[in-house]
LUMVO-556636 format. One record per residue (C-alpha): residue in three letters; x, y, z. Coordinates in steps of 0.1 Angstrom, whole numbers. Last residue first. Example, Ala and Ser with C-alpha at 12.3 -4.5 7.8 and 13.67 -1.06 7.14 Angstrom:
BEGIN
rec r:SER | east:137 | north:-11 | up:71
rec r:ALA | east:123 | north:-45 | up:78
***
This chain:
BEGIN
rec r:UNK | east:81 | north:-141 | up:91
rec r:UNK | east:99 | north:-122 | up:64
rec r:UNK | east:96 | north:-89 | up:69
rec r:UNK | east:88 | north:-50 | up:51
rec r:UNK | east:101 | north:-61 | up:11
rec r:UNK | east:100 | north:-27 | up:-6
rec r:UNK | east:82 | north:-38 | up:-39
rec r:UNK | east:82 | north:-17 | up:-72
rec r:UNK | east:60 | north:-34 | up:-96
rec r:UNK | east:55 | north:-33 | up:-136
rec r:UNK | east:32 | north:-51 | up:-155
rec r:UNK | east:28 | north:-64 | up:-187
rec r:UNK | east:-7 | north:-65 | up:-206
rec r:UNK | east:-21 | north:-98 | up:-215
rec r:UNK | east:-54 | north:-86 | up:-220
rec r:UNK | east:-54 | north:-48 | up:-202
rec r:UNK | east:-54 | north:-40 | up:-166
rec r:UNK | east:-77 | north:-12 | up:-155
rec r:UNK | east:-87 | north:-39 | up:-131
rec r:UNK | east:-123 | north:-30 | up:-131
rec r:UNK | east:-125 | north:-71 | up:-140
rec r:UNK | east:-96 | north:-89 | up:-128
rec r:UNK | east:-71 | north:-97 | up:-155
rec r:UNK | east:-79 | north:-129 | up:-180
rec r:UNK | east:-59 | north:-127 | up:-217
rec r:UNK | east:-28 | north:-131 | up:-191
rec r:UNK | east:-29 | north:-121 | up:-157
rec r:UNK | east:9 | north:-114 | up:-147
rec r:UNK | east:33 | north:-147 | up:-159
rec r:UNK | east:15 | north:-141 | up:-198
rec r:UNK | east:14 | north:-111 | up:-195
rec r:UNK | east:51 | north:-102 | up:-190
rec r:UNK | east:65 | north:-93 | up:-156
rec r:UNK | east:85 | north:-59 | up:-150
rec r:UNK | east:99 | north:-67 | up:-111
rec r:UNK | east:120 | north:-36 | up:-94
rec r:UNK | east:131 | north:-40 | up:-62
rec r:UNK | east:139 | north:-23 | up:-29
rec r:UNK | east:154 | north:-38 | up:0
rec r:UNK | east:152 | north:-37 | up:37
rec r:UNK | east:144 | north:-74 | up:38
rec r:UNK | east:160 | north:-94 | up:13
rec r:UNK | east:150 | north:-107 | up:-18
rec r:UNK | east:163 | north:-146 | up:-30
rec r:UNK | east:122 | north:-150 | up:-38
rec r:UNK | east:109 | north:-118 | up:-44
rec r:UNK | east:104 | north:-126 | up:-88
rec r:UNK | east:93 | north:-162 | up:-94
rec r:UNK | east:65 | north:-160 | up:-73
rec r:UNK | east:59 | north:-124 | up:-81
rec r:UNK | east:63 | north:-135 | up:-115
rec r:UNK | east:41 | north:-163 | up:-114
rec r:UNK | east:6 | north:-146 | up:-97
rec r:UNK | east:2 | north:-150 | up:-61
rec r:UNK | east:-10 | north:-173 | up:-39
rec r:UNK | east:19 | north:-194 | up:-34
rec r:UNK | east:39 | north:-160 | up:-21
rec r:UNK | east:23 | north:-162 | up:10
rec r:UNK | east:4 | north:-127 | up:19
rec r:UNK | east:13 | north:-98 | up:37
rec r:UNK | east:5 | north:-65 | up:28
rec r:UNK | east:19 | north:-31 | up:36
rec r:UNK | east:0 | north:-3 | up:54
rec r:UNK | east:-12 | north:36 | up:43
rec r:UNK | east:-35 | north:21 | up:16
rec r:UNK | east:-22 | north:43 | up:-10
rec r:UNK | east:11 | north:28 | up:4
rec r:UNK | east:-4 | north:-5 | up:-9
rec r:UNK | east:-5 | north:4 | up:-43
rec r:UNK | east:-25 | north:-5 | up:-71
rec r:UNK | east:-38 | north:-1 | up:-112
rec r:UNK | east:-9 | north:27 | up:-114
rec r:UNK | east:-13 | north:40 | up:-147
rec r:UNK | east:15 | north:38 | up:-175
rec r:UNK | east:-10 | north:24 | up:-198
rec r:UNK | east:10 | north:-1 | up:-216
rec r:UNK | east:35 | north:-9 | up:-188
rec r:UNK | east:1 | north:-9 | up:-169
rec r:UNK | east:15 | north:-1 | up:-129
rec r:UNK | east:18 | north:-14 | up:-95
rec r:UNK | east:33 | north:1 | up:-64
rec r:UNK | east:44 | north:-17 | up:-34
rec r:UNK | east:47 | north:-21 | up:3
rec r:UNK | east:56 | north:-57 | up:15
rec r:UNK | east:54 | north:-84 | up:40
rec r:UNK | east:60 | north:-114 | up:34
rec r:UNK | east:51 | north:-153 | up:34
rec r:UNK | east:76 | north:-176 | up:24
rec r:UNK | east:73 | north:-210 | up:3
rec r:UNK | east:98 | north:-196 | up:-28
rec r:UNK | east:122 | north:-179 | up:0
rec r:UNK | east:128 | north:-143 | up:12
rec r:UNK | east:159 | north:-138 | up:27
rec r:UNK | east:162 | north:-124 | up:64
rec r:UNK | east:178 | north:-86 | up:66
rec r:UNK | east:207 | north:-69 | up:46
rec r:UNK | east:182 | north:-57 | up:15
rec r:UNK | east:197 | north:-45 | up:-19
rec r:UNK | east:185 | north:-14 | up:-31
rec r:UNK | east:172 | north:-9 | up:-64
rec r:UNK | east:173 | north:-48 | up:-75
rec r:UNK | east:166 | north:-55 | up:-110
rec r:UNK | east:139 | north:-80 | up:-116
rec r:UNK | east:133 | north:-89 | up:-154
rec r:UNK | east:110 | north:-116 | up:-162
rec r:UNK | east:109 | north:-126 | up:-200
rec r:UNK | east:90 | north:-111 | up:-226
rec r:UNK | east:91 | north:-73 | up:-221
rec r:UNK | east:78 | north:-52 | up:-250
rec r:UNK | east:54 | north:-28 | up:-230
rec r:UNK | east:84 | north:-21 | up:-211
rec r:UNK | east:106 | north:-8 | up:-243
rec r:UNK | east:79 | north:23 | up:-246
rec r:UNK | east:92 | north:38 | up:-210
rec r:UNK | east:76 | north:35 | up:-175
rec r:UNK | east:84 | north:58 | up:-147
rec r:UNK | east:80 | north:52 | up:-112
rec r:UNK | east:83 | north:79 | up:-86
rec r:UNK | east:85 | north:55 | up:-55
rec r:UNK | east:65 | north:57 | up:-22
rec r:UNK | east:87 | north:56 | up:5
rec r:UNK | east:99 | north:32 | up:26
rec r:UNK | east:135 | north:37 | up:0
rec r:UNK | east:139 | north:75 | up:-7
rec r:UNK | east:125 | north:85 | up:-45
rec r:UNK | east:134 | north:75 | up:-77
rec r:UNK | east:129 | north:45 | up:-104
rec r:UNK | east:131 | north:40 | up:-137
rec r:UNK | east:115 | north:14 | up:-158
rec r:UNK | east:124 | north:7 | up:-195
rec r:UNK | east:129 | north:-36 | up:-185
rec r:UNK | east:155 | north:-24 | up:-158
rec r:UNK | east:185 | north:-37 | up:-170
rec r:UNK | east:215 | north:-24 | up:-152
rec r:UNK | east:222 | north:-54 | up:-126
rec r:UNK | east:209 | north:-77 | up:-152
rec r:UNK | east:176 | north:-100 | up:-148
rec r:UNK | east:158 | north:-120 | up:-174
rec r:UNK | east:142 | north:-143 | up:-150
rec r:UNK | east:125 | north:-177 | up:-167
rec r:UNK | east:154 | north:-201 | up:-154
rec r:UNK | east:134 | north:-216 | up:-132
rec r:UNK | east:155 | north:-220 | up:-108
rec r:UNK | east:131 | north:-203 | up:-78
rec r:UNK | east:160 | north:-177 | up:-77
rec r:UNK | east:154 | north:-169 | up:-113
rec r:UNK | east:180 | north:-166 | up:-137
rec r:UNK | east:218 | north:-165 | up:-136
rec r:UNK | east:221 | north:-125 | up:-132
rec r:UNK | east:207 | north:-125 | up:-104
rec r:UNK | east:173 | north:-110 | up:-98
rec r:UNK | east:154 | north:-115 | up:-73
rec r:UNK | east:107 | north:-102 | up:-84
rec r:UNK | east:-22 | north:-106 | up:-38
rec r:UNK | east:-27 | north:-120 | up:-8
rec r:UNK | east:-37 | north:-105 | up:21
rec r:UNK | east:-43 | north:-66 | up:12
rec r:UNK | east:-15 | north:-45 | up:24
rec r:UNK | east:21 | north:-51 | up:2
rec r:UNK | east:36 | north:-76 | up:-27
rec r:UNK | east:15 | north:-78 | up:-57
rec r:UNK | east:-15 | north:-85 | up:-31
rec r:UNK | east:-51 | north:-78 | up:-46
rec r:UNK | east:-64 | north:-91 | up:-76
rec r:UNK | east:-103 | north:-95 | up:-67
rec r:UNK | east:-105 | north:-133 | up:-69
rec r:UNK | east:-104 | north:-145 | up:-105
rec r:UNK | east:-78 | north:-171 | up:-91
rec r:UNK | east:-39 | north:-169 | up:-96
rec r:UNK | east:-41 | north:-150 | up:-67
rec r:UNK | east:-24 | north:-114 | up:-75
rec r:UNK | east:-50 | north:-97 | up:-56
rec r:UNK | east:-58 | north:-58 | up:-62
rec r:UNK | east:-76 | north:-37 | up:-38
rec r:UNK | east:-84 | north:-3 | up:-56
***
């Protein structure tokens, strides 16, 4: 499934990987300054990750994910390339799931190729969530409804009415 995280009803595609267009986490906020990311270097928002970085992750979601409010990016591995900014475009592979299903809704390594898209054209915490990310790293983002697709997610989605997601982005490039 092709899913675009534009913040228009457009097929939601991009979270971060291999359509065109579809989270940082310090422990001061969000890179972007908003001050909406809820970041620690151990809090995870209930997700768990395993498997070797370019990979395709292992993700599991627990009951306390469903609950997130605030952004929460938790880096896995931390990157030593270019820095991605608010305005950038990247490249990225990445998996996405329900935190209240616990299905995967997308994934660009299903698609065998990342995605590259600018990160205006996708939804909030993605925009809120890779910048201050650097290449060669791996991070988690767990983004509430209401910065993921709200009461309105793409229909055949499989994503519920304000449902929080989870993603787990290997940033590729910065261009």
């Amino acid at each position: 499934m092709n899913i675009r995280i534009a913040r228009t009803a457009a097929p939601i595609v991009v979270l971060v990987a291999a359509l065109a267009l579809a989270g940082c986490g310090s422990s001061g906020g969000s890179p972007s300054g908003g001050g909406s990311a809820s970041s620690a270097s151990n809090d995870t928002g209930g997700v768990t990750v395993s498997g070797d970085a370019g990979a395709k992750p292992t993700v599991t979601v627990s009951a306390a994910t469903a609950a997130v409010t605030k952004l929460v990016t938790s880096d896995v591995t931390v990157g030593t390339g270019a820095e991605a900014t608010p305005g950038s475009t990247v490249t990225a592979q990445y998996v996405g799931i329900g935190a209240i299903s616990g299905k995967q809704f997308d994934s660009s390594w299903d698609r065998g190729q990342p995605a590259q898209f600018p990160l205006a054209n996708v939804i909030k915490g993605w925009q809120d969530g890779i910048p201050g990310m650097k290449v060669g790293g791996r991070r988690i983002l767990v983004i509430p409804g209401d910065q993921a697709y709200g009461a309105n997610p793409p229909p055949g989605s499989g994503i519920a009415a304000n449902e929080p997601l989870v993603f787990v982005v290997d940033l590729v490039s910065v261009p």
